[in-house]
C-alpha positions in Angstrom: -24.9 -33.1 -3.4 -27.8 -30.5 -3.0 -27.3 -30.2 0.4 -23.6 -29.8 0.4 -24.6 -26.9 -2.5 -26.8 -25.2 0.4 -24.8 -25.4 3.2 -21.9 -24.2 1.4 -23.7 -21.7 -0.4 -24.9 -20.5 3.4 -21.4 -20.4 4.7 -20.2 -18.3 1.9 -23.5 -15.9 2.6 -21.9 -15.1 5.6 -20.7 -11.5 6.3 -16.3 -10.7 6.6 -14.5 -8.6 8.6 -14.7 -4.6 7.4 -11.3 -4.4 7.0 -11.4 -7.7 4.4 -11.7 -7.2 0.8 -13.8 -10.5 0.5 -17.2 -10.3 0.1 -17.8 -13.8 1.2 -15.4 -16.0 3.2 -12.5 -17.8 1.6 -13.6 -21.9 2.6 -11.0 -24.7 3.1 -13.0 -28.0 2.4 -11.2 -31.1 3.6 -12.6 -35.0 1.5 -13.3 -37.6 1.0 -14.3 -37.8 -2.4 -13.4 -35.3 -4.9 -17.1 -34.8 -5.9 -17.5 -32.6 -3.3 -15.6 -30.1 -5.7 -18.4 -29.3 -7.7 -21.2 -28.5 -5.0 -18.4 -25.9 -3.8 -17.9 -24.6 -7.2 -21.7 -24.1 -7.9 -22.1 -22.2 -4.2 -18.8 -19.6 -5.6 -21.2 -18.9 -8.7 -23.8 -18.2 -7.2 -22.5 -16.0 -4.4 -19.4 -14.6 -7.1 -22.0 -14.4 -10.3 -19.1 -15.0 -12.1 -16.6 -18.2 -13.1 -13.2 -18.8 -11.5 -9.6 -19.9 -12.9 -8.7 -23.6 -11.1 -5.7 -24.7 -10.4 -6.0 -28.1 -9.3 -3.5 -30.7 -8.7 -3.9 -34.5 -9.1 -2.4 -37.7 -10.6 -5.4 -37.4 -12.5 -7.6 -35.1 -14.8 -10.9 -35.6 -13.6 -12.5 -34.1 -16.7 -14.0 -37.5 -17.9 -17.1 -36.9 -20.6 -19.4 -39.7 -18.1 -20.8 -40.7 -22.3 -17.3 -42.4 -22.4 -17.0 -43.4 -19.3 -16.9 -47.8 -19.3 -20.7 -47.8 -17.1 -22.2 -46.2 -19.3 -23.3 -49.1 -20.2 -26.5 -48.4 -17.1 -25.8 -44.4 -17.2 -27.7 -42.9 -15.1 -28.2 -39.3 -13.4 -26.3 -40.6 -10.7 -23.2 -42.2 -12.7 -22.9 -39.3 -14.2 -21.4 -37.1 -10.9 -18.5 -38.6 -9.8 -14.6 -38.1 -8.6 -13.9 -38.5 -12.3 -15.9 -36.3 -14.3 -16.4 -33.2 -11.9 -14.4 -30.7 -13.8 -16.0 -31.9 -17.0 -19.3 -31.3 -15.4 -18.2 -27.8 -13.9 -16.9 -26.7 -17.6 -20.5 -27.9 -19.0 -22.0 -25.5 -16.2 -19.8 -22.5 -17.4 -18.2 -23.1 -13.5 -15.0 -22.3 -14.9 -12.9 -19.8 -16.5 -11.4 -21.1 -20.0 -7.6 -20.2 -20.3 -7.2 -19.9 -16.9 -7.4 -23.9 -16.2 -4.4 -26.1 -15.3 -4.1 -29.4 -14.2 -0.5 -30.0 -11.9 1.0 -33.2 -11.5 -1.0 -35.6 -13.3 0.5 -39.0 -13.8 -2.7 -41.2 -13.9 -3.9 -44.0 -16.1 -6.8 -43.0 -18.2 -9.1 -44.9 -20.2 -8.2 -44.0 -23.4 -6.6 -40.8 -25.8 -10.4 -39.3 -26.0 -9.7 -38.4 -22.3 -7.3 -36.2 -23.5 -8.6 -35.0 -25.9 -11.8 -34.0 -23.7 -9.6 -32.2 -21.8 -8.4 -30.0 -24.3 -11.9 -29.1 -25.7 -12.3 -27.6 -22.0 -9.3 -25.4 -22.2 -6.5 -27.2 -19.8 -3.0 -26.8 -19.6 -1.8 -30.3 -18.2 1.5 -30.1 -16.4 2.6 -34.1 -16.4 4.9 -34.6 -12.9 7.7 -35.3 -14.7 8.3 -31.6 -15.5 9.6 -31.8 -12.0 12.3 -33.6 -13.3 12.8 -31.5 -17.0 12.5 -28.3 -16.2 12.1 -27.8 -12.2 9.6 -26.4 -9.9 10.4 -23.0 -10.9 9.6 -23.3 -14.3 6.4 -25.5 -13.0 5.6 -22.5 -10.7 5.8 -20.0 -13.8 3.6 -22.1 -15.9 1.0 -22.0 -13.3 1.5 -18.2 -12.3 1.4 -17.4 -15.9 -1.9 -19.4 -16.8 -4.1 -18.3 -14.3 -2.8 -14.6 -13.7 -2.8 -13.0 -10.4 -5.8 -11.0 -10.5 -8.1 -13.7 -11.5 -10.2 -15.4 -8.8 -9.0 -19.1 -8.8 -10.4 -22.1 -7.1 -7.3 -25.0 -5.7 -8.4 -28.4 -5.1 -5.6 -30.5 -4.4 -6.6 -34.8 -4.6 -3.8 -36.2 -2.3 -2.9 -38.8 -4.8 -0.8 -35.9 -6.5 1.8 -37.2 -3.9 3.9 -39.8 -4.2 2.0 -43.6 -2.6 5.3 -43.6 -0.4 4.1 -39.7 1.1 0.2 -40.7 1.0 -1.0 -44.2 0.8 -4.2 -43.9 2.4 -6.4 -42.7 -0.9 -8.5 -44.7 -3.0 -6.7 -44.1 -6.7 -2.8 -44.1 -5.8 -0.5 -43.6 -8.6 3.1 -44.4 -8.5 5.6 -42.2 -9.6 4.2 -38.9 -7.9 5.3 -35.6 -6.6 7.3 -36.2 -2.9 5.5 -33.8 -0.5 8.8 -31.1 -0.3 8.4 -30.7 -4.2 4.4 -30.2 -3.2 4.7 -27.8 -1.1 7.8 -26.0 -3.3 5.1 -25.8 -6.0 2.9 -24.5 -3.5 4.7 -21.2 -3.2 2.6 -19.9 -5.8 -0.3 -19.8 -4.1 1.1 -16.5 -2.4 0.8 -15.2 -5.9 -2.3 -15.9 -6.5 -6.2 -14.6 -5.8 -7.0 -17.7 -4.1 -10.9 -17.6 -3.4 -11.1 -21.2 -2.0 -9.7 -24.5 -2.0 -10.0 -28.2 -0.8 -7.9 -30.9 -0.1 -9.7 -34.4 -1.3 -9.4 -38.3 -1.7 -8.0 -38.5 1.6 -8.8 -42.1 3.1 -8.0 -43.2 6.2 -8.8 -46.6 6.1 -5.8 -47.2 3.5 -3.6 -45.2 5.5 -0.5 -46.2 7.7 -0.1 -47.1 11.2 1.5 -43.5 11.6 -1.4 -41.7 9.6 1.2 -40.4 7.1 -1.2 -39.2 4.7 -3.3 -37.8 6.9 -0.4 -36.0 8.3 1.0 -35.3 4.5 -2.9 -33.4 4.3 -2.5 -31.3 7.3 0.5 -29.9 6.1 -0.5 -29.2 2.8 -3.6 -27.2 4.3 -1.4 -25.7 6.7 1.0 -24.2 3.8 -2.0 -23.3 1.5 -3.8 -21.0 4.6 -0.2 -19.6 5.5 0.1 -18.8 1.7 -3.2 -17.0 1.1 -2.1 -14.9 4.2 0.8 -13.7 2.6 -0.8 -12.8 -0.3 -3.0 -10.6 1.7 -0.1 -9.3 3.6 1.6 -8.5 0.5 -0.9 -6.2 -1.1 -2.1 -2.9 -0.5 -5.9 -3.7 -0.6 -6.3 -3.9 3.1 -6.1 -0.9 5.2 -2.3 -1.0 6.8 -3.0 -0.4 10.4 -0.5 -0.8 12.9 -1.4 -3.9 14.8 -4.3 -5.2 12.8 -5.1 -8.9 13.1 -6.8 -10.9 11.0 -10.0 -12.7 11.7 -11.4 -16.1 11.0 -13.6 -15.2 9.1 -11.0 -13.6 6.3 -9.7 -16.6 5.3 
């Protein structure tokens, strides 16, 4: 996890365009396990000196304290890191940005009410998926736009098991009863709303996947949507210089 820290911490080191108003490039991390989260989140810090809002969509919370985990019956350093306690571990590191915090789509099993109530203590607003249902993705996209606020620097990390298991079977934690991927990437729209500073897309597996690669394909078109949405959002504000037939470069995203 070190090493992930300093490479990523070296890719965000690198210098933008002139005509960006990034300090640092904007990284899209594609996973594997959601650990990876966390070494990202550290490298932002460090480079940003400052914590971020998340937005971060999953069937589950991942903010597990690892001293209720079941193994801690032989805790160690190492059992403590894991897909289900990053975002506990990222709160404890003053990572993130209290009231600015949501969870979108959980529907997950989890071991008992403490993980709830963990969650709370760290300032979440959960948004279960079946406010799809209730109240509709534009009230979910309020919610969302209204918690994290549109000049606050937000992480997105988006575990693919937020998806339906008939959109994305190949993940190691599938959940039944999930988001399908059109009501994903409706919810998705908000990114162009919001300061988007990086973002991942995690838990992708393709050894469970389907003879067509369906999650794998579900993935690509999230990242594809998220990228075309953080565009917009610079397209849409008056930060960047407005020259006729400017371009953007790679490195701006």
């Amino acid at each position: 996890m070190q090493q992930i820290g300093d490479a990523l911490f070296e890719l965000l080191s690198r210098s933008t365009s002139q005509k960006s108003r990034w300090s640092h490039p904007r990284l899209v991390l594609l996973g594997g396990d959601h650990s990876i989260v966390l070494p990202m989140l550290r490298a932002l810090h460090k480079i940003r000196q400052e914590p971020v809002a998340l937005l971060h969509f999953d069937a589950h919370i991942d903010t597990m304290d690892p001293d209720s985990y079941p193994r801690k019956a032989w805790k160690s350093q190492a059992s403590e890191i894991h897909h289900g306690t990053v975002f506990w571990q990222a709160a404890q590191e003053g990572l993130l940005l209290p009231g600015h915090l949501v969870h979108a789509g959980v529907h997950g099993r989890v071991s008992s009410l403490q993980d709830f109530h963990s969650d709370d203590s760290l300032g979440f607003l959960r948004i279960p998926v079946e406010e799809m249902d209730d109240e509709g993705a534009d009230a979910i996209i309020k919610k969302i736009h209204d918690t994290i606020g549109e000049d606050v620097p937000v992480y997105v990390s988006i575990d693919i098991d937020v998806l339906d298991p008939a959109f994305a079977p190949g993940t190691g934690a599938p959940e039944t009863g999930g988001w399908t991927s059109r009501e994903m990437m409706r919810i998705m729209t908000v990114l162009s709303k919001l300061d988007v500073v990086g973002l991942d897309i995690v838990e992708v597996t393709p050894a469970y996947d389907s003879a067509g690669g369906d999650t794998a394909f579900a993935a690509a078109n999230l990242a594809y949507e998220a990228i075309s949405m953080m565009v917009q959002k610079e397209m849409e504000t008056n930060k960047f210089e407005g020259k006729a037939g400017y371009r953007y470069q790679n490195d701006e995203l």
